[in-house]
C-alpha positions as CSV (number, residue, x, y, z in Angstrom):
1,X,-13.6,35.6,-50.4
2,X,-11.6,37.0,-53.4
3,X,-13.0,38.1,-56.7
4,X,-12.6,35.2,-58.9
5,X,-13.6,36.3,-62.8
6,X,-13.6,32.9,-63.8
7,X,-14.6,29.3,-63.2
8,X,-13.6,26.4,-65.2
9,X,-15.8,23.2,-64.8
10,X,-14.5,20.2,-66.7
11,X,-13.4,16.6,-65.6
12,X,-10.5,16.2,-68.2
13,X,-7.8,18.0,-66.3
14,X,-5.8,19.0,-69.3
15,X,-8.8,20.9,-70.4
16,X,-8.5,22.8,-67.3
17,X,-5.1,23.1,-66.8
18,X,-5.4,24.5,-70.6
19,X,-8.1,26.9,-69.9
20,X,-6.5,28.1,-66.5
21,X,-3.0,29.0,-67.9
22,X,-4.3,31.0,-70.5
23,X,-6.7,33.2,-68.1
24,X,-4.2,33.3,-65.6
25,X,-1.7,34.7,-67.8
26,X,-4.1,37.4,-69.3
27,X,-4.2,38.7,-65.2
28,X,-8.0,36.8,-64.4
29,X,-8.6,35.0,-61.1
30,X,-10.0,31.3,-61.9
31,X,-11.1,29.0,-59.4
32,X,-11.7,25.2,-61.3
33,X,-14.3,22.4,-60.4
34,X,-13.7,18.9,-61.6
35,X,-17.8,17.4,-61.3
36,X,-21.1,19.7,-61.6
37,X,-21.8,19.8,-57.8
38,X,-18.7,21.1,-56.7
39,X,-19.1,23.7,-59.8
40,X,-22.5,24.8,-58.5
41,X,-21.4,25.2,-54.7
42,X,-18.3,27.5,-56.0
43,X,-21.2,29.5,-58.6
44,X,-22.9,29.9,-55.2
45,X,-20.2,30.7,-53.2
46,X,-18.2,33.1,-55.1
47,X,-20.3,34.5,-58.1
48,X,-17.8,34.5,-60.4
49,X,-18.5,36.8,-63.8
50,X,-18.4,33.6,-66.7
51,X,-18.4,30.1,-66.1
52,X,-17.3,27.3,-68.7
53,X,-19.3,23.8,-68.4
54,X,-18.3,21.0,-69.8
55,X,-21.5,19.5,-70.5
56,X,-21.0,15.7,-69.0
57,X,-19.3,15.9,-65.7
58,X,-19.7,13.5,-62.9
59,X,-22.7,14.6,-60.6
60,X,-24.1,17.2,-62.3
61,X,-24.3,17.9,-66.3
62,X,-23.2,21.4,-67.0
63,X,-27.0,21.6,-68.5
64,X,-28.2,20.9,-65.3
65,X,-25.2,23.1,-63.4
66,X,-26.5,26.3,-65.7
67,X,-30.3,26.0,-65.3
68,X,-30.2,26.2,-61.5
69,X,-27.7,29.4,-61.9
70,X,-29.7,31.0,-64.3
71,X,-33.4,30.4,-62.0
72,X,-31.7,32.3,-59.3
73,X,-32.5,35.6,-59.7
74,X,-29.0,36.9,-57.8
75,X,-26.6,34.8,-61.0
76,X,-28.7,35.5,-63.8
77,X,-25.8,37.7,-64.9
78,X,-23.4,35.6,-64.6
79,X,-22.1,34.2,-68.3
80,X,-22.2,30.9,-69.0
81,X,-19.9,29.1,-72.2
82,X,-20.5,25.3,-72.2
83,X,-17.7,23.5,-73.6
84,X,-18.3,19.8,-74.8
85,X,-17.3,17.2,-77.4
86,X,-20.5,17.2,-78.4
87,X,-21.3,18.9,-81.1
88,X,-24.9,18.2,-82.5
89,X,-27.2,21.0,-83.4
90,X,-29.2,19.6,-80.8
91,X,-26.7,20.0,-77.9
92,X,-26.5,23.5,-78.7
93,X,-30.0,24.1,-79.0
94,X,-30.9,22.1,-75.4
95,X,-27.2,24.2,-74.1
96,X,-28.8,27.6,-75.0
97,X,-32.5,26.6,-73.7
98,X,-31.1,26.1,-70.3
99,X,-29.6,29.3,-70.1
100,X,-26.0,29.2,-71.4
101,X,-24.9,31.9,-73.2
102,X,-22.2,30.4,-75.8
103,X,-21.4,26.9,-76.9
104,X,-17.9,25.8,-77.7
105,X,-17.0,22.1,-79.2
106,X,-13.8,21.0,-78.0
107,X,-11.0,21.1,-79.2
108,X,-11.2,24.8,-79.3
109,X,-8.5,27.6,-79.9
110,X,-7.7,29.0,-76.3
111,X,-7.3,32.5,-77.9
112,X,-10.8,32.4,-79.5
113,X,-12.0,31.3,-75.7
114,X,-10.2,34.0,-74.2
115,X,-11.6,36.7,-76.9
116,X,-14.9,35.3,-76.0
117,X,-13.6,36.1,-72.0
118,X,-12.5,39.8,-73.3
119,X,-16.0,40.6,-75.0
120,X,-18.3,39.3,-72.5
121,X,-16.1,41.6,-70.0
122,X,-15.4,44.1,-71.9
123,X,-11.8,43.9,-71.3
């Protein structure tokens, strides 16, 4: 399996097509899911180093996608930014309680995203 830095979960493909081009270009191997499951079997499979949510998907919510990451013991490390239209206080608050690690409300500014990439790697 290849290292893959980054994967992009989010069922509006311009979102991801977005997202993608703008890792890509900065050099980072991304890998995308279009529905939670498929997300959480490509977590699993290739332990990327950050994952982006969206938080309503078809399958699986991103909520639900980053709890079962973060209760196995072997992904806890792996960075988690939900992205989401939703923006309530509340979202964030139920977002950060399952174990994400950054919230972003769409639309968002693909360079503060990939800063956000940069930090959390150290890049």
């Amino acid at each position: 399996m290849p290292n893959i830095d980054i994967i992009i979960a989010d069922d509006e493909p311009h979102i991801v097509r977005a997202l993608s081009f703008v890792f890509e270009r900065d050099g980072y191997a991304v890998e995308t899911a279009s529905d939670g499951a498929t997300a959480l079997r490509l977590i699993q499979a290739l332990k990327p180093r950050i994952v982006f949510l969206d938080l309503v998907m078809p399958k699986m919510t991103g909520d639900e996608v980053c709890k079962k990451i973060k209760q196995d013991k072997d992904q806890q490390d792996i960075h988690i930014v939900i992205l989401t239209c939703k923006g309530q206080e509340l979202d964030r608050e139920l977002s950060i309680a399952s174990g994400a690690d950054s919230f972003i409300t769409k639309p968002f500014s693909p360079k503060e995203v990939l800063k956000m990439v940069k930090d959390f790697l150290g890049s």
